[in-house]
N, CA, C and O atoms as CSV, one atom per row, in Angstrom:
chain,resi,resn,atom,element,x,y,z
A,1,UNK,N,N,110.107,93.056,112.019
A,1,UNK,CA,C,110.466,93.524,110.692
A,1,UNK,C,C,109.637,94.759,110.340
A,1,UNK,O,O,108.422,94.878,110.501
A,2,UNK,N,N,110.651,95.834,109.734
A,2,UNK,CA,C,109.287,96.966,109.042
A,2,UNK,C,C,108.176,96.310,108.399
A,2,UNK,O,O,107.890,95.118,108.292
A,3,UNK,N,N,107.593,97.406,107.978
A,3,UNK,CA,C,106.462,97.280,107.333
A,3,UNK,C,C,107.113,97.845,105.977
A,3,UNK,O,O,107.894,98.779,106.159
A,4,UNK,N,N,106.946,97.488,104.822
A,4,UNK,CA,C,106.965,98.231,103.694
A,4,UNK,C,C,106.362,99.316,103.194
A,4,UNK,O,O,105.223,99.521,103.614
A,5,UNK,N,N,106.771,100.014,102.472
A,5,UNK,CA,C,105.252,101.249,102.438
A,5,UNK,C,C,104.371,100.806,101.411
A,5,UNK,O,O,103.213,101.134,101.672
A,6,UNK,N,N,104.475,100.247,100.451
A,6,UNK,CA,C,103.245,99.791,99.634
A,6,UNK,C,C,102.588,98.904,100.454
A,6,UNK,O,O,101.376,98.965,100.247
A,7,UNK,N,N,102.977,97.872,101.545
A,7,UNK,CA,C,102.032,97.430,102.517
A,7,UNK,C,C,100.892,98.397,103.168
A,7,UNK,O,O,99.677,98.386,102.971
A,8,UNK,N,N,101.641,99.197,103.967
A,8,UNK,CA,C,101.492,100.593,104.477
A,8,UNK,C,C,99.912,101.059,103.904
A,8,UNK,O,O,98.827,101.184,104.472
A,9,UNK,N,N,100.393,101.252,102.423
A,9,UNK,CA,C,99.548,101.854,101.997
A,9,UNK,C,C,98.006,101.055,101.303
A,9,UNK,O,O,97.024,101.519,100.724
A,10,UNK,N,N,98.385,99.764,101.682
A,10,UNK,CA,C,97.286,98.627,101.026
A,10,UNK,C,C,96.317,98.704,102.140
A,10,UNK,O,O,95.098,98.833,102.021
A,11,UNK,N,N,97.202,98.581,103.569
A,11,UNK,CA,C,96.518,98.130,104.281
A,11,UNK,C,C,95.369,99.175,105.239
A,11,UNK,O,O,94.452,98.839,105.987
A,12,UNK,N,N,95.810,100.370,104.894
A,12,UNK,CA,C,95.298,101.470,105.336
A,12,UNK,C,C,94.395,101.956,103.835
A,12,UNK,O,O,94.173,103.135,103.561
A,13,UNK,N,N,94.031,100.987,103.126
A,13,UNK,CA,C,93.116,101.381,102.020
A,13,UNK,C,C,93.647,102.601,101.205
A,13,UNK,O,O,92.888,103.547,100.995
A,14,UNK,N,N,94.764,102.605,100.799
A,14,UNK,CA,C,95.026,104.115,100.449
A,14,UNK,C,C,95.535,103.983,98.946
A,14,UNK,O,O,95.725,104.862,98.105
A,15,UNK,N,N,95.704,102.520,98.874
A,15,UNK,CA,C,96.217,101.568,97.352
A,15,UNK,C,C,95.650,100.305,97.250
A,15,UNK,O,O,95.763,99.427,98.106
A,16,UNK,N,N,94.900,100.189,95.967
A,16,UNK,CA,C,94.401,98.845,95.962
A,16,UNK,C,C,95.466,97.833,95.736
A,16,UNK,O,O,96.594,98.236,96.019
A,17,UNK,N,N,95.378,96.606,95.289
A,17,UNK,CA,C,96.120,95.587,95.332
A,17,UNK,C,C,97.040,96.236,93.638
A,17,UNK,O,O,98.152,96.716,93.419
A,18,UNK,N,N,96.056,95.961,92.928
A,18,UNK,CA,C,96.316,96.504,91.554
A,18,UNK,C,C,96.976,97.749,90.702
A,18,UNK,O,O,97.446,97.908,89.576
A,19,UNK,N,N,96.646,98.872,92.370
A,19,UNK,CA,C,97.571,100.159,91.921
A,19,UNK,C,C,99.443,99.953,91.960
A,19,UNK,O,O,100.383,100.404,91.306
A,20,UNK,N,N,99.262,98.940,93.212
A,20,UNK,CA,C,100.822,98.541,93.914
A,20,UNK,C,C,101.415,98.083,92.698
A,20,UNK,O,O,102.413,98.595,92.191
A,21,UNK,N,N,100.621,96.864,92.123
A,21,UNK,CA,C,101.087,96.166,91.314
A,21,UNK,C,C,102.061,97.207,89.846
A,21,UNK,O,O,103.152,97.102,89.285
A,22,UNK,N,N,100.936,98.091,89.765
A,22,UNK,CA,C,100.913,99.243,88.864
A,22,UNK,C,C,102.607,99.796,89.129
A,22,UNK,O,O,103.508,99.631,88.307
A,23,UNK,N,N,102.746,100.418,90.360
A,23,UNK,CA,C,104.054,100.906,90.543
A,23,UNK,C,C,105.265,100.348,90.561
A,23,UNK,O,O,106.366,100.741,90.176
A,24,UNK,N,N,104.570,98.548,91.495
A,24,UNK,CA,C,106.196,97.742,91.162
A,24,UNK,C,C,106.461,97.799,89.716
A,24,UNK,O,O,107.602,98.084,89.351
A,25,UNK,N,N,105.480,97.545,88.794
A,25,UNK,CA,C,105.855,97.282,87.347
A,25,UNK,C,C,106.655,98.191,86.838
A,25,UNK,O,O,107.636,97.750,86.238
A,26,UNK,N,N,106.509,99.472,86.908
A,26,UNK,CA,C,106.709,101.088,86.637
A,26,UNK,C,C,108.371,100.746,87.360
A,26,UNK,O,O,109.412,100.638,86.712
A,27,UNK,N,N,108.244,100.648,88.594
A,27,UNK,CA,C,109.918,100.415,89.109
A,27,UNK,C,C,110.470,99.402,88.705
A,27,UNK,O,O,111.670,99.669,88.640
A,28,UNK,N,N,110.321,98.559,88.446
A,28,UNK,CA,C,110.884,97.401,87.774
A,28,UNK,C,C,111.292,97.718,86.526
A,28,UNK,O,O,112.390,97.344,86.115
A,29,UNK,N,N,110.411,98.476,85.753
A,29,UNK,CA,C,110.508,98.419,84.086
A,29,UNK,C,C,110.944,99.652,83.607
A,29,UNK,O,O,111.454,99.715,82.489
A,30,UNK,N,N,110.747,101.114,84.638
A,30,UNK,CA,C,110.921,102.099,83.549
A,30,UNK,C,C,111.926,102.797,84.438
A,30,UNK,O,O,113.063,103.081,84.062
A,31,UNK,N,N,111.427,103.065,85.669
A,31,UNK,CA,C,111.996,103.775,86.805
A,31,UNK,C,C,112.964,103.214,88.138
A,31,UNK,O,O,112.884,103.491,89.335
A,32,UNK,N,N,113.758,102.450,87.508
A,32,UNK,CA,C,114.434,101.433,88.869
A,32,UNK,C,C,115.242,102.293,90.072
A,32,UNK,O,O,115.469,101.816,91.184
A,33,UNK,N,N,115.586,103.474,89.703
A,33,UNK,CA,C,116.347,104.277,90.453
A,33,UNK,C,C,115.269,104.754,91.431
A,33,UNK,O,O,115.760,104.999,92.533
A,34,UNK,N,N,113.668,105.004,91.345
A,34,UNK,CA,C,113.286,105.575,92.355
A,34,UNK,C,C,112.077,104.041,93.446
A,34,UNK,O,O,111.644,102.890,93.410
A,35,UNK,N,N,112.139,105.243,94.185
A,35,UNK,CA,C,111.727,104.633,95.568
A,35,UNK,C,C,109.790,104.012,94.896
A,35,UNK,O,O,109.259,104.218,93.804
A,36,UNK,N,N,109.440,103.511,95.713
A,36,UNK,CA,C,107.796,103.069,95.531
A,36,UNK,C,C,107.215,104.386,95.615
A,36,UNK,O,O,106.973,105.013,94.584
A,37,UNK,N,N,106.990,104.817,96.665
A,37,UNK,CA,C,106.737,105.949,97.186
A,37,UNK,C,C,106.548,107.399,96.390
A,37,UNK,O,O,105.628,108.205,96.529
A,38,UNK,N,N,107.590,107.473,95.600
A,38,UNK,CA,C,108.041,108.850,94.573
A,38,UNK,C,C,107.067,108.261,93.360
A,38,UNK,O,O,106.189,109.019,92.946
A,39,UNK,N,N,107.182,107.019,92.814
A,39,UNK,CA,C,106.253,106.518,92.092
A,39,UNK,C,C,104.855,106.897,92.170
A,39,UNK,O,O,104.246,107.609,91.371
A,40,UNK,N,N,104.293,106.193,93.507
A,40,UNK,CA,C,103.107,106.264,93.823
A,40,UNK,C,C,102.271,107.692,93.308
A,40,UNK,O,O,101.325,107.697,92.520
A,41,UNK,N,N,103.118,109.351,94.226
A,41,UNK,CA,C,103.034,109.836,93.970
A,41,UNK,C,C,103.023,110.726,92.451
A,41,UNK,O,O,102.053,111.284,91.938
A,42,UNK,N,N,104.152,110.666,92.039
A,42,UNK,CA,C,104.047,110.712,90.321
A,42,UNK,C,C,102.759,110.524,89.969
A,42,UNK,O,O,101.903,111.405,89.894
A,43,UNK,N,N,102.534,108.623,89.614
A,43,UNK,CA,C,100.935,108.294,88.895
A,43,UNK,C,C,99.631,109.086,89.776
A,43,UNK,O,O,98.474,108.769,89.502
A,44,UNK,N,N,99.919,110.155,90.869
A,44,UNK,CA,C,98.799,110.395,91.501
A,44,UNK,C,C,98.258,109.587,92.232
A,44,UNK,O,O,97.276,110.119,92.752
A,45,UNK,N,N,98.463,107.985,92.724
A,45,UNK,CA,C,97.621,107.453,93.644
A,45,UNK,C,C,97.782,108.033,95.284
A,45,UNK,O,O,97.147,107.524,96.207
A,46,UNK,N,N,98.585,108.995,95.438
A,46,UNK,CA,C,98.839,109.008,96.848
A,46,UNK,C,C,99.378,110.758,96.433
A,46,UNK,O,O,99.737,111.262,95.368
A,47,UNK,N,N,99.187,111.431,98.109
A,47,UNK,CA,C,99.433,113.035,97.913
A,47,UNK,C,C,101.264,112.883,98.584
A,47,UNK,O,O,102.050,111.952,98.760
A,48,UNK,N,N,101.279,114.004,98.735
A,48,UNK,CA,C,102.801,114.333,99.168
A,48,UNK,C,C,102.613,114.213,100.868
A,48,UNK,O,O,103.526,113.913,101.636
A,49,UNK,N,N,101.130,114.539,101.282
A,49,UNK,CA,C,101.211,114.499,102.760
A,49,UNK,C,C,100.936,112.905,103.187
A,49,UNK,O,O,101.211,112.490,104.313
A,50,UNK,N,N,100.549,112.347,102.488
A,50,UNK,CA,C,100.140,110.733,102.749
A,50,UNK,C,C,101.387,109.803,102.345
A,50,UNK,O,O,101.450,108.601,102.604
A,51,UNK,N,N,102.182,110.404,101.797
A,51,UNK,CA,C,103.903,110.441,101.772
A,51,UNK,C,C,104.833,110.382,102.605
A,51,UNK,O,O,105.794,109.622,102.727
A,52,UNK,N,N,104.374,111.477,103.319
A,52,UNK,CA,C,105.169,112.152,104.443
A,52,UNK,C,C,104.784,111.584,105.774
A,52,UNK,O,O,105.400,111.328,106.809
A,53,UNK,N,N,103.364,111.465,105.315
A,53,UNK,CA,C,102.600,110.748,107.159
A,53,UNK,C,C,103.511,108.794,107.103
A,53,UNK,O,O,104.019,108.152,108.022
A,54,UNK,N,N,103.312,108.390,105.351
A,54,UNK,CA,C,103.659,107.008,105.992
A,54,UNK,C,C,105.174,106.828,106.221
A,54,UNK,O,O,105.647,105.713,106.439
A,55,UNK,N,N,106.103,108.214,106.157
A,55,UNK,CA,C,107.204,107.750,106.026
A,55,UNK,C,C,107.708,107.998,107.764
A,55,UNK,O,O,108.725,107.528,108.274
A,56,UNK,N,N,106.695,108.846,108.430
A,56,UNK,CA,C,106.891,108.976,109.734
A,56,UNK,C,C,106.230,107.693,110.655
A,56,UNK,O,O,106.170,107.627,111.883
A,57,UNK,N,N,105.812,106.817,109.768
A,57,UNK,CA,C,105.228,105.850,110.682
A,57,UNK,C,C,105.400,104.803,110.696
A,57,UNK,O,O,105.036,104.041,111.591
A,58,UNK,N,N,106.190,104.416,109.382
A,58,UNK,CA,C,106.722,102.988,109.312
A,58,UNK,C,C,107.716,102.786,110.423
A,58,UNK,O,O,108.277,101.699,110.560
């Protein structure tokens, strides 16, 4: 099975448990149309290249 990218990004220390939590809420509640990822970025926890690296590696 993939890996998810908020996994991705927990497990490579790059999101705490609590930031994830932060974005599902955000996609769940405000933003359902976008990806985790576009989120992440938005609130600033993650750059556009740490974006790009996990989307080439999942």
């Amino acid at each position: 099975m993939k890996e998810k990218i908020g996994e991705y990004f927990i497990r490579l220390e790059q999101l705490s448990l609590e930031q994830a939590e932060e974005i599902l809420r955000v996609q769940n509640t405000l933003e359902p149309h976008k990806k985790f990822g576009e989120i992440a970025l938005d609130l600033g926890f993650i750059t556009k290249d740490d974006l790009e690296k996990a989307i080439e590696n999942i």
